[in-house]
N, C-alpha and C positions, 0 to 999 in steps of 0.2 A: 504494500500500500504506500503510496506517493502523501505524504504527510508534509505540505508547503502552504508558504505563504497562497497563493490561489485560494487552498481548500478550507482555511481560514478565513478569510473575507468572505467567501461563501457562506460559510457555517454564518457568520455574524451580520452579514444581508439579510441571511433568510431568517435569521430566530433573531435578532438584535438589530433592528433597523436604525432605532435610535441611535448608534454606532456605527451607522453604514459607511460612514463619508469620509472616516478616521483610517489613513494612514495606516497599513499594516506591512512590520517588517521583522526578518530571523533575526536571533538575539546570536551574538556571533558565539557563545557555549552552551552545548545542549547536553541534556543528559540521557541517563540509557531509557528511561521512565516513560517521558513526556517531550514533545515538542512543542517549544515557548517563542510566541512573537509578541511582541511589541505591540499595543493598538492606541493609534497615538501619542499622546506625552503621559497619560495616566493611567492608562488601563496594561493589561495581560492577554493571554490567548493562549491555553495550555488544553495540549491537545493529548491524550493519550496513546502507545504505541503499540499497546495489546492489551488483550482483554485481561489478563492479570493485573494491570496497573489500570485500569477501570475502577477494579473496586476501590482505588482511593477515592475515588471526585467524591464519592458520599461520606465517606468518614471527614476529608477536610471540609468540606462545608459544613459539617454538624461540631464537628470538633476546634479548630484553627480561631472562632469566634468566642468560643466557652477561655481557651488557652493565652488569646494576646492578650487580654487583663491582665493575668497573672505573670508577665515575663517583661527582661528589664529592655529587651530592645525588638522593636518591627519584625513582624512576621506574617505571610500573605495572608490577604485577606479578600474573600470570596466575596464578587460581585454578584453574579449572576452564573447560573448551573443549565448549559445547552443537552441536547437532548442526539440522537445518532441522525443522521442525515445525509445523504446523498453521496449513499453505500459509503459513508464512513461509520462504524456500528458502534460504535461506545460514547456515553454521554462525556460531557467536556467540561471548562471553566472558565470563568474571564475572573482578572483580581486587577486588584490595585498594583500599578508599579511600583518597584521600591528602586531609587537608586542605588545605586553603590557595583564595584568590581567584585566577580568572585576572586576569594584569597589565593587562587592559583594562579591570576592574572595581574594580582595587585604587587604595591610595593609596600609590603608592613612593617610600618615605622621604628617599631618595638617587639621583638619575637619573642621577649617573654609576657611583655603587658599585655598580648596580643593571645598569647596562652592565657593568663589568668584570665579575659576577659568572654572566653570561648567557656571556660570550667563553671566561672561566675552565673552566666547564662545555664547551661547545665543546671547546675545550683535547682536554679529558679524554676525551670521547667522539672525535675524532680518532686519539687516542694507541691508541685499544684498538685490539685485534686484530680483525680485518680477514680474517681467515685463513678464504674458504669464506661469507663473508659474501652478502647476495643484492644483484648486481649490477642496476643500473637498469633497469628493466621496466616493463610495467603494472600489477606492484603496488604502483607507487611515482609512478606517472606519468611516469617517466624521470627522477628527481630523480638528479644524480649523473651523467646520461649528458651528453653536449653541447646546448648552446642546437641546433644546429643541427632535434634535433629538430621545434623550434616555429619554424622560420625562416617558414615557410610560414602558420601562423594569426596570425604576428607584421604579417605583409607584408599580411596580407589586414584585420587589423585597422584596423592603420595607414590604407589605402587606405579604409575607412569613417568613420573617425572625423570626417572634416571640416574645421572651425576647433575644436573639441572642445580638440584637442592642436597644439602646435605641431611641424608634420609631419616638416620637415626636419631641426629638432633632435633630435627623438626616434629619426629612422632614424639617425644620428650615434651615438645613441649606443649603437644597435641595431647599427651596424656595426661599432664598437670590440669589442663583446662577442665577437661571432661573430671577430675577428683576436685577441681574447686565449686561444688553445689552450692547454686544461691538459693538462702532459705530466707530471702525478705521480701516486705508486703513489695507487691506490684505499685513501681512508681510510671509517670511519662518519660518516656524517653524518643529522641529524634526519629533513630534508625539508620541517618548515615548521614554524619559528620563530618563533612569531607571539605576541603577545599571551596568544591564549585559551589557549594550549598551557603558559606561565609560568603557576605558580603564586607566589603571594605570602603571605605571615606575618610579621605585623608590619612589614609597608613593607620587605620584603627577598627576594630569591627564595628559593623554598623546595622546589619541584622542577618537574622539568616531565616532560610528559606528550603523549600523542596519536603514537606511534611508526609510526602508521600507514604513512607514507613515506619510514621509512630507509630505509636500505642501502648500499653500499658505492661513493664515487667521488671525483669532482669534490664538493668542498664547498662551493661556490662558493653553491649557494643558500639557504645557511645563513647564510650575510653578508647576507641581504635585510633582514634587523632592523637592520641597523647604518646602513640606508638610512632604511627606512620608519619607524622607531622613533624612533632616535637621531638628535641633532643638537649642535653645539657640540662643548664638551667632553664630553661625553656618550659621543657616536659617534671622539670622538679615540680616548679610552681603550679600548674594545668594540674598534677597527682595531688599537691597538696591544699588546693584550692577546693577542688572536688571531691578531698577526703576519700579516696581510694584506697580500699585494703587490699592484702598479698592476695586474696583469693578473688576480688573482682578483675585485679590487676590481668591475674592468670586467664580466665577465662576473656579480657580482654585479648590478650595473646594469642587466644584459641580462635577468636572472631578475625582478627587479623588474616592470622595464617591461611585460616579455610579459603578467606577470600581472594587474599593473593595465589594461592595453590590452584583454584580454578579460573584463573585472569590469565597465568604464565603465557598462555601460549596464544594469548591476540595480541597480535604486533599493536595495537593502540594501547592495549595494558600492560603490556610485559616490565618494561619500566619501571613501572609504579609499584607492580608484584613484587618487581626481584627488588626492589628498597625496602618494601612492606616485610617479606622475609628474611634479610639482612638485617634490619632493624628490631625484628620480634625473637632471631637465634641472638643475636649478640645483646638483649634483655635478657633474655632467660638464662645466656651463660654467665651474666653479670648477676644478678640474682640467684643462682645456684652455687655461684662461689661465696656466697655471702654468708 
């Protein structure tokens, strides 16, 4: 399916006329989720890219309005919810723009204030209420339920990988994950804390966005930034901001890994994998010598 600016302005002609007249244009980084254009100076256009990422449009519109109350900085906010239309078959969304660069394209002024202020947020989105919230699923990819989910395409990774990775440390630290069981109340958490999802203004965070895979659990996969991202003092502060213990840490580790282990091998991810798993073996061998 051809998912473009066209199919957009269509979609917002036919169900959004009040909008017809507005400028629609590709936001130059897209994610694997959804595809996001621009609809004039204020609004959004987020389109979904299969029917698995459909089932967001209805938890963020029920959820993302209950949630920006309670949290210290800007996060999308749902306009209007479009409906499948001209053989594009999943419902859609228009929001509010927010400015700002994602942190992968920005210049951040401060890497560690920039870390505390990422954990801070955390914090906050933790704290909220929780109450009725949508427990880990497929519309979230189980973010929030146990690693054990992915024990299976972790093992099967592993088992392919070859000399790629070093085999033994990595199931190490695949095993620690899976022995550190989180036994606390279901809080909110993102789902994927990445980069592209931080916004930046003026070399400082300034909101974040892509809510596609909260919901309510283990927070555990929300510490992957503090891995993949952060280092030094950097990632001191983001650990000690967000009060992270040895056993969230771990299964932070274990969210990591899984993820980079089935990334390795698309030339647009591999990159990013092989830092993600250099940086979660050379944690764990630092913390085991500890």
């Amino acid at each position: 399916m051809v998912i473009d600016a066209e199919l957009a302005r269509l979609l917002v002609t036919r169900q959004f006329p009040q909008w017809a007249d507005l400028p629609i244009t590709e936001v130059s980084r897209q994610g694997w989720d959804n595809r996001t254009f621009r609809l004039g100076t204020e609004l959004s256009v987020r389109l979904p890219t299969g029917d698995w990422y459909a089932l967001q449009v209805e938890k963020e519109h029920r959820w993302l309005p209950v949630l920006a109350g309670q949290l210290p900085l800007p996060i999308p906010t749902p306009v209007a919810r479009g409906l499948p239309d001209l053989n594009y078959p999943y419902p859609w969304s228009i929001y509010r723009w927010i400015e700002g660069v994602p942190a992968a394209d920005a210049v951040i002024a401060d890497e560690t204030a920039f870390a505390v202020a990422v954990a801070e947020f955390l914090v906050a989105l933790q704290a909220a209420d929780a109450t009725g919230g949508p427990e880990p699923g497929p519309h979230n990819f189980f973010r929030g339920g146990p690693l054990t989910t992915y024990a299976a395409e972790t093992e099967a990774a592993l088992a392919e990988v070859g000399d790629a990775v070093p085999v033994e440390q990595a199931r190490a630290v695949w095993t620690d994950a899976l022995a550190a069981t989180w036994t606390g109340e279901p809080v909110w958490l993102h789902g994927d804390v990445a980069v592209g999802n931080l916004l930046v203004r003026d070399g400082r965070l300034a909101a974040v966005i892509d809510f596609g895979t909260s919901g309510v659990g283990d927070p555990a996969c929300d510490v992957v930034i503090g891995l993949n991202r952060f280092s030094g003092s950097s990632r001191t502060a983001f650990r000690a901001t967000l009060g992270v213990d040895d056993a969230t840490w771990a299964r932070a580790r274990g969210w990591a890994l899984w993820k980079a282990l089935i990334t390795l091998d698309d030339p647009a991810t591999a990159a990013e994998a092989r830092h993600a798993i250099d940086a979660v073996l050379a944690d764990h061998a630092s913390s085991s010598a500890r």
